[in-house]
C-alpha positions in Angstrom: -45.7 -37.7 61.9 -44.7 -34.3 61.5 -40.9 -35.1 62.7 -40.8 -37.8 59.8 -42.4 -35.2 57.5 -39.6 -32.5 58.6 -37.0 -35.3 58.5 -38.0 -36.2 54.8 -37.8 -32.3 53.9 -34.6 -32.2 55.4 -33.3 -35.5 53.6 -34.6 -34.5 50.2 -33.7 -30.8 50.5 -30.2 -32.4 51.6 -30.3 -34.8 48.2 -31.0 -31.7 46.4 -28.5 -29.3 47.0 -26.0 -32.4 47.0 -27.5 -33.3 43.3 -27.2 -29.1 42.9 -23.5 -29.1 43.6 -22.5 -31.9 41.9 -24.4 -30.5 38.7 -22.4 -27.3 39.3 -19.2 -29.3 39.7 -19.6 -31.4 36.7 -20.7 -27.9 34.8 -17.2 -26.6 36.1 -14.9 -29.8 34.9 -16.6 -29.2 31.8 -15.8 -25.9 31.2 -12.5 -26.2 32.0 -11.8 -29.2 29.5 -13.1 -26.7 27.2 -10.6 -23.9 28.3 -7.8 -26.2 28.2 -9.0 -27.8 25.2 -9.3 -24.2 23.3 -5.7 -23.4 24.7 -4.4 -27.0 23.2 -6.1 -26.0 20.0 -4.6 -22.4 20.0 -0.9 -23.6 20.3 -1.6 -26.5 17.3 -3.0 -24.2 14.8 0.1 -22.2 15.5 2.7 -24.4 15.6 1.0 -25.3 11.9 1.2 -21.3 11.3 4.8 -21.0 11.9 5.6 -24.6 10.4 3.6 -23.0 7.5 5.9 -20.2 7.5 9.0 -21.6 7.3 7.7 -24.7 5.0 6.9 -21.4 2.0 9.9 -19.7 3.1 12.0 -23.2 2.7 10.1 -23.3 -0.5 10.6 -19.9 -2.1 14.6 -20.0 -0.4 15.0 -23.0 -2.5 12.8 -21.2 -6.1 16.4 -19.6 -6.9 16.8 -18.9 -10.4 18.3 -16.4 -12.5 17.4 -15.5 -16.1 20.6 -13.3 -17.1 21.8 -14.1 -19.9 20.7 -13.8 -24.1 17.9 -15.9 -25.0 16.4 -17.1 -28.4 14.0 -19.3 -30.0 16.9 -20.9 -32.0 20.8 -19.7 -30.9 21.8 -20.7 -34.2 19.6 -19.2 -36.8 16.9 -17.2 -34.8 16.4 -13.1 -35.0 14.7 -12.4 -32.3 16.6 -12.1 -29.2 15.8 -11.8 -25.1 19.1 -10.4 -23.3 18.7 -9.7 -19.5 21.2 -8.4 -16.9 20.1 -7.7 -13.2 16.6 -6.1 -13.5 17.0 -4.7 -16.8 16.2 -6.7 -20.2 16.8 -5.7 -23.9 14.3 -7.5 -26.6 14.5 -7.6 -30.6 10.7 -7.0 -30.9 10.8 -7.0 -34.5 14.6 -7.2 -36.2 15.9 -4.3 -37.6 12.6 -2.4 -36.5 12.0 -2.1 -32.7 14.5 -2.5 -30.1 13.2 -1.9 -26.8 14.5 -1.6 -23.4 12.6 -3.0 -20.6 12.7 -3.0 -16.6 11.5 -5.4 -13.7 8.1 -4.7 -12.9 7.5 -7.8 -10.4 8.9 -11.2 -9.3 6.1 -14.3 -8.7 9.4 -16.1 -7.3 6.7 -19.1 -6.5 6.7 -19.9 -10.7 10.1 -18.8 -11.2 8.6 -15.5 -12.6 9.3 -12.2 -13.7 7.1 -9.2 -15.2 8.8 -6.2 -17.3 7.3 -2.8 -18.2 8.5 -0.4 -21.0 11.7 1.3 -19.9 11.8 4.0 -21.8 11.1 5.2 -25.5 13.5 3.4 -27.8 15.7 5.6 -30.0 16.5 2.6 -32.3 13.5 1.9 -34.4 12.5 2.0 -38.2 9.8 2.6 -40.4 7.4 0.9 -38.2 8.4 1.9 -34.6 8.3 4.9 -36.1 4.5 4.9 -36.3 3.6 3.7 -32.5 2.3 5.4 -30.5 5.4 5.5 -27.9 4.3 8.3 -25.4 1.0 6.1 -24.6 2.7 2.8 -24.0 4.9 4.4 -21.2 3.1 3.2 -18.0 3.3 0.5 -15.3 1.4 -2.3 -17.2 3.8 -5.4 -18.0 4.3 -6.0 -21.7 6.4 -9.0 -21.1 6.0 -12.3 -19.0 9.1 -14.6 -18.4 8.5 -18.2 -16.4 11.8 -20.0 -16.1 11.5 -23.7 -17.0 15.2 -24.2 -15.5 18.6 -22.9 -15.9 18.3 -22.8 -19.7 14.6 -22.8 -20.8 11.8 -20.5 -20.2 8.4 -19.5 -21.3 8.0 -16.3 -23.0 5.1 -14.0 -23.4 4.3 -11.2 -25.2 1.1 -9.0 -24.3 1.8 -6.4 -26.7 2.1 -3.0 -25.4 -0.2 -1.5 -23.3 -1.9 2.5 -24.6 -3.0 4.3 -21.5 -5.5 6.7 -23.8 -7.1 3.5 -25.2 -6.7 1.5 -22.8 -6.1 -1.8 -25.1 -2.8 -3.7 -26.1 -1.7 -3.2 -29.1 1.3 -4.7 -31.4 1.1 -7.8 -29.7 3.1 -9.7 -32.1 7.1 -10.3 -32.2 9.6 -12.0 -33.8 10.0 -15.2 -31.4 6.1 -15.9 -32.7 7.0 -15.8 -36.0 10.1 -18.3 -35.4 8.3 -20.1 -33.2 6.2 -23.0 -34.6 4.4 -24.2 -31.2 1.2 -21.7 -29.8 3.7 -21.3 -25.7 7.4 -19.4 -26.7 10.4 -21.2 -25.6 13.3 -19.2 -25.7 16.6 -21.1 -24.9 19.9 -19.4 -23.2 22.2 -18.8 -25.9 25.3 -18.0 -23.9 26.3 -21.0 -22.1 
């Protein structure tokens, strides 16, 4: 009896450390699905990176625009006039009172967009350029907002100029607003 008990340990103890190592195998398989499975999930996410990549580079590559040129509300009987060469951009403000010279600030080439900041203090002004307050307004805060429609329309926006002491805008009006019937500027190239 005790030869059948021993031989029943045996068996079962047998069974068990068979059922241990096949629990340990299957354990194994299944962590290295999971490896494998991390690594196949590794190289898609970046293949999508780089695919990504070069779909917003493809993108901004094809965003080419330019906005050289003179620009007005109306080429034929408007005052207010927009004229920009390279990174630099001349604006009637207000006709035959402020002329002002701007510069790029920054391009948001994925609008078609461009920001200018106060160049410098303008020599040509009258009677009411006279009486801003120039030396506040030169700073790094864009005064002007271009978004290019397409080779011959754009938006146009005026924030007004920004005072550094204050810290508000101020004369935030111009003369493509006042010739300009709709509440968005669209300023047409002039020079075609």
């Amino acid at each position: 009896m005790q030869k059948i008990s021993s031989s029943i340990l045996l068996i079962a103890l047998s069974f068990f450390s068979c059922q241990k190592n096949d629990s340990q195998n299957v354990i194994k398989k299944v962590s290295d699905k999971n490896d494998t499975l991390k690594k196949h999930k590794s190289q898609i996410i970046e293949k999508v990176l780089q695919k990504s990549d070069h779909e917003i580079n493809s993108v901004v590559q094809n965003k080419k625009y330019s906005a050289e040129g003179t620009w007005m509300v109306d080429c034929k009987k408007g005052v207010g006039s927009l004229s920009i060469s390279g990174k630099e951009a001349s604006l009637i403000l207000l006709y035959n009172q402020i002329y002002i010279d701007m510069s790029e600030l920054k391009r948001y080439d994925y609008e078609k967009g461009i920001a200018y900041t106060l160049k410098e203090i303008p020599e040509d002004i009258g009677e009411i350029g006279r009486g801003l307050n120039w030396k506040e307004y030169m700073n790094n805060e864009p005064i002007a907002y271009i978004k290019m429609i397409n080779d011959n329309t754009m938006y146009f926006y005026w924030y007004g100029f920004y005072n550094k002491k204050t810290k508000k805008r101020e004369f935030k009006e111009t003369n493509f607003q006042q010739e300009s019937n709709a509440e968005e500027i669209i300023l047409r190239k002039c020079n075609q």
